[in-house]
N, C-alpha and C positions, 0 to 999 in steps of 0.2 A: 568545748574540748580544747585543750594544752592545744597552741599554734605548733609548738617546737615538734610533736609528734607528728601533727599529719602531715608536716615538713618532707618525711620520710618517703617521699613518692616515687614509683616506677622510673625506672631509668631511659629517656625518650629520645635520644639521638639528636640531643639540641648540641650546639656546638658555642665553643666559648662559656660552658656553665662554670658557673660557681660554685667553685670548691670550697666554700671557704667555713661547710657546716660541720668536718668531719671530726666525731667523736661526738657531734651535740644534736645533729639532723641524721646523721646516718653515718655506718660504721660498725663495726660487729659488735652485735648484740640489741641494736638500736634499728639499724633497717640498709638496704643495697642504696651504693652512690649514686647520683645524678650521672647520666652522660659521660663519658667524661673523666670522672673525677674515681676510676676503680679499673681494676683490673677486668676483665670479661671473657670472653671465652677465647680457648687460648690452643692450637692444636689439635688433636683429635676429641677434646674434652671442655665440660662447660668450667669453668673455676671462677675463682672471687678470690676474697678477704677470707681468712682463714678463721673455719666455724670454730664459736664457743660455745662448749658446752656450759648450763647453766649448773648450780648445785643450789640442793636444797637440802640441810643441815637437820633442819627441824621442819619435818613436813606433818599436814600440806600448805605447800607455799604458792604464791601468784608465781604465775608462767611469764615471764616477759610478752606485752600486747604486741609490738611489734620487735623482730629481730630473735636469733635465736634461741627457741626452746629448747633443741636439740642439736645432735648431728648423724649424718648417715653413716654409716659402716660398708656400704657396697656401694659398685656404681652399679651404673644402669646406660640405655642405649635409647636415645628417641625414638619413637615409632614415626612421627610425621614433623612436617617442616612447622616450628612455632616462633615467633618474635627472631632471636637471632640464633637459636640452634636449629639444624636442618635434619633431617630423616638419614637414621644411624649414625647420628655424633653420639659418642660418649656424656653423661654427665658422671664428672668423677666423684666416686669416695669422699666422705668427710665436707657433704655437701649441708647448706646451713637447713634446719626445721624451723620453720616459724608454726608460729597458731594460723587461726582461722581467718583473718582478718587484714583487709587493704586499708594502707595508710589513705586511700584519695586517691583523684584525680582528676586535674588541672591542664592547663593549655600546656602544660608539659608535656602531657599526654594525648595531646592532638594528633598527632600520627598513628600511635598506636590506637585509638579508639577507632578512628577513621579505615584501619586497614581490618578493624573487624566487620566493617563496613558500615558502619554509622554516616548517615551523611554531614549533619551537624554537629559535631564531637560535644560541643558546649552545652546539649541536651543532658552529657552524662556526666558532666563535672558534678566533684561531690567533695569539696575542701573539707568535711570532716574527717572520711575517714571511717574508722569502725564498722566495718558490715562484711560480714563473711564473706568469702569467695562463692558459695552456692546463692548468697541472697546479691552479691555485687553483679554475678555474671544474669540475674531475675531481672534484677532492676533494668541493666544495661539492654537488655533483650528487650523489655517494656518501653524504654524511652527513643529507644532508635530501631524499633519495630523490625528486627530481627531476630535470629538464634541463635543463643551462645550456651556450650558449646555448638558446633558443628564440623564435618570433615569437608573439605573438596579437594578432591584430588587428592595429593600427600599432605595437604594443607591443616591442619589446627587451627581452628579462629574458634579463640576462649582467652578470660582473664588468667587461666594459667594454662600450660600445656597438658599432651596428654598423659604425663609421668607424675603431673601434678606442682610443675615449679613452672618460676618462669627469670625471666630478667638475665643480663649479662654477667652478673652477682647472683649464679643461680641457687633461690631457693625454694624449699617443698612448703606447697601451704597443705596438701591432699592427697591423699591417693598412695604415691608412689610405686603403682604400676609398673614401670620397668625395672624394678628392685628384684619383684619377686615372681614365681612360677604360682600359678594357682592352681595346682594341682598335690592331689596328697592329702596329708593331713592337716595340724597345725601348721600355717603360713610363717615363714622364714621371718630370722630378726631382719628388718632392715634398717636399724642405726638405736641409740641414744639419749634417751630423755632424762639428764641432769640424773644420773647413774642406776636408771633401769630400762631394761630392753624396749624399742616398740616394735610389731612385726606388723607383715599383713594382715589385711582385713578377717582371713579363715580363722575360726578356734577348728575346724576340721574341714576342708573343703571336698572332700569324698561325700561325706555326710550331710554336706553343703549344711554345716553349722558355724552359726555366726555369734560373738559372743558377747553377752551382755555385761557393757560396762560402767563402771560410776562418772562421775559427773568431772573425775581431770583427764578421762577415756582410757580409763585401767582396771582389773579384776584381778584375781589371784587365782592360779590352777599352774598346770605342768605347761613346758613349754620344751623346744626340740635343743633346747639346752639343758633344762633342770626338768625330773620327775615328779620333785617335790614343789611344793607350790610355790609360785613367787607371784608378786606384783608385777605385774608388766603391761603395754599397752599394745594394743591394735588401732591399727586407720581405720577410719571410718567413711561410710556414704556420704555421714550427712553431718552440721557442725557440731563440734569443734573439728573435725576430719584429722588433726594432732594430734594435741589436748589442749583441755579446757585448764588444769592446773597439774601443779607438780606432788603427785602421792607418793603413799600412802594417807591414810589418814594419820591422826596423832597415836593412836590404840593401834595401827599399823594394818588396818581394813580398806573399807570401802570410803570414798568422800561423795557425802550424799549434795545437792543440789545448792544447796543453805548455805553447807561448807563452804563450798566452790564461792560463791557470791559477797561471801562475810573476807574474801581475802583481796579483795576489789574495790578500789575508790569510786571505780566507772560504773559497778553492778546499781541502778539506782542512783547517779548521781545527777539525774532530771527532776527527782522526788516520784519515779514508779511511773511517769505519763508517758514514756519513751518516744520515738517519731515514729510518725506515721510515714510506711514504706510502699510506696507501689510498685508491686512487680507482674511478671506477664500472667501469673493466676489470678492475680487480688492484691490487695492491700492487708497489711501485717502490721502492728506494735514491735517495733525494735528498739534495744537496749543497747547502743552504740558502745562499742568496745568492750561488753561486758559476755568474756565466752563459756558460762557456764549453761546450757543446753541442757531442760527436761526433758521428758518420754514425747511431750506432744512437739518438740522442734522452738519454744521459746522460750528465749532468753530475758523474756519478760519476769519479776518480782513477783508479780499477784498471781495469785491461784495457779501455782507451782505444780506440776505432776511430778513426783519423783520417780527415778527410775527405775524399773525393773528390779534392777540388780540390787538397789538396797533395800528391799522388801522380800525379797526370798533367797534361798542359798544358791539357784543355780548360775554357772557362770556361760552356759549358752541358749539359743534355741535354733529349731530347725527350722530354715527358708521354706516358706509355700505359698509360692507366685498365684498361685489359685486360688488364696482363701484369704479372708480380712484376720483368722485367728491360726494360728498351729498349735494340734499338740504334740508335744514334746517331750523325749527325754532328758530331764535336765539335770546335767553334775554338780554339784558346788561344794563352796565353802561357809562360813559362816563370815557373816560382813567384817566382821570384828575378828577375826580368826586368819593372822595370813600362815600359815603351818599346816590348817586343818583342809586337805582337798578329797574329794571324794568320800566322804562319807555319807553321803546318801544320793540315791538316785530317784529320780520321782518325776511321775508322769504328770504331767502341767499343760494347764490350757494358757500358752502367754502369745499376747498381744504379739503380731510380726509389724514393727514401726520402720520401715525402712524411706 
């Protein structure tokens, strides 16, 4: 993996860092400063380097690996005390989106590893880099034999907070829970991805439907903005929890799996053998840095499942915590059709992958 990218690591409360990377280690668009070396939370509110959003011209385009893919449109309000925001600070507006993925970490990050309670930090150093935040926070729980996340007291101990960002340069890798109300229907915009909406995770949360999407974590239907269909994205459980890449597709549809992978120098740049991961279930095949994500959760080249979403027209299904299957009423469009929404409705047996 390129040194100069996993360069880019968490900001650790070392004193007398070195500045001396910015614009080429870290810097907006590239990844949050050392220590030090950036602005950080500032008044009632978390802030940084001021978010860039990206554009994509001719999509779909690769998502920047680290730094951001987007920005937020709202703030939001902490729920519990995390790294250096505390229970009810503000994180403000116009806050940075990254993708899925931690640069590393290194003895820079010996405090922080240590205060999630790891007793030997050096267990969890990982100078590459590229592993999602769901698989980073697996690992870290496996090699320092605790849980992450977890709450005690007002506390937060996880690799991000519980709004889903973290660092003094606060950015979203997931989630963004304090954004939005779940409640309702379609989930609220909450910011920006290189000039189409992402919202919360609901396509209807009354109906507790959640919406199937393609492989840069976008579908096309109505949103609490437009009636008529648009591409737009929702967060997600599980990676990319962002997105995976910047849509549409070229024909202005869905981007299926392949897509996603074919705009990636990292998708495959082992030759398909990827590393071998341990985490607190098992051991995984991981494609370091590479975030496009099929049906079954890998990011692995070989025996690809595609998802859902680009094999039938519907753009949701319903939660059911009871069953390994739902059926489902599902709405959609045609993959390749972003204009065409709701023309047919149709009772479906689909897989619930969450």
């Amino acid at each position: 993996m390129i040194s100069l990218r996993c360069l880019a690591f968490l900001a650790a409360g070392v004193v007398g860092q070195d500045c001396s990377g910015q614009g080429v280690t870290w810097g907006p668009g590239i990844g949050p400063p050392p220590a030090g070396c950036g602005s950080g939370t500032s008044g009632s509110g978390a802030t940084g380097a001021t978010c860039t959003n990206p554009t994509c011209s001719s999509p779909p385009c690769a998502a920047p690996l680290l730094g951001d893919v987007g920005c937020t449109t709202v703030s939001g309000v902490e729920t519990y005390n995390h790294e250096l925001l505390s229970a009810g600070q503000e994180i403000a507006s116009n806050a940075h989106i990254y993708g899925p993925f931690e640069a590393g970490f290194t003895s820079q990050q010996q405090s922080i590893i240590e205060n999630w309670g790891c007793s030997d930090a050096s267990v969890a150093y990982d100078t590459e880099g590229g592993t999602d935040i769901g698989t980073a926070e697996s690992k870290v729980s496996h090699l320092c034999n605790i849980e992450l996340p977890r709450i005690v007291g007002n506390t937060y101990y996880g690799v991000v907070g519980p709004c889903g960002g973290h660092t003094g340069d606060y950015h979203f890798h997931r989630s963004f829970s304090c954004l939005y109300s779940q409640t309702g229907g379609h989930s609220t915009k909450v910011g920006v991805i290189a000039g189409h909406n992402i919202y919360g995770k609901w396509e209807d949360y009354d109906n507790q439907r959640l919406p199937l999407l393609d492989a840069c974590g976008a579908h096309i239907g109505p949103t609490p903005e437009s009636s008529t269909a648009v591409y737009h994205y929702h967060a997600q459980d599980k990676a990319p929890f962002t997105v995976g890449c910047h849509g549409p597709s070229a024909s202005g549809g869905l981007v299926s799996v392949a897509t996603c992978r074919s705009l990636y120098s990292d998708c495959d740049n082992d030759g398909g053998s990827g590393t071998t991961i341990q985490t607190k279930t098992g051991s995984i095949s991981y494609d370091r840095f590479c975030p496009c994500f099929d049906a079954t959760g890998s990011n692995m080249g070989t025996n690809i499942q595609e998802l859902p979403a680009l094999s039938s027209t519907e753009i949701y299904y319903t939660v059911d915590s009871n069953a390994t299957t739902s059926s489902t009423t599902l709405l959609g469009a045609s993959i390749d059709d972003a204009s065409g929404w709701g023309f047919s409705a149709l009772l479906l047996t689909a897989w619930t992958f969450l």
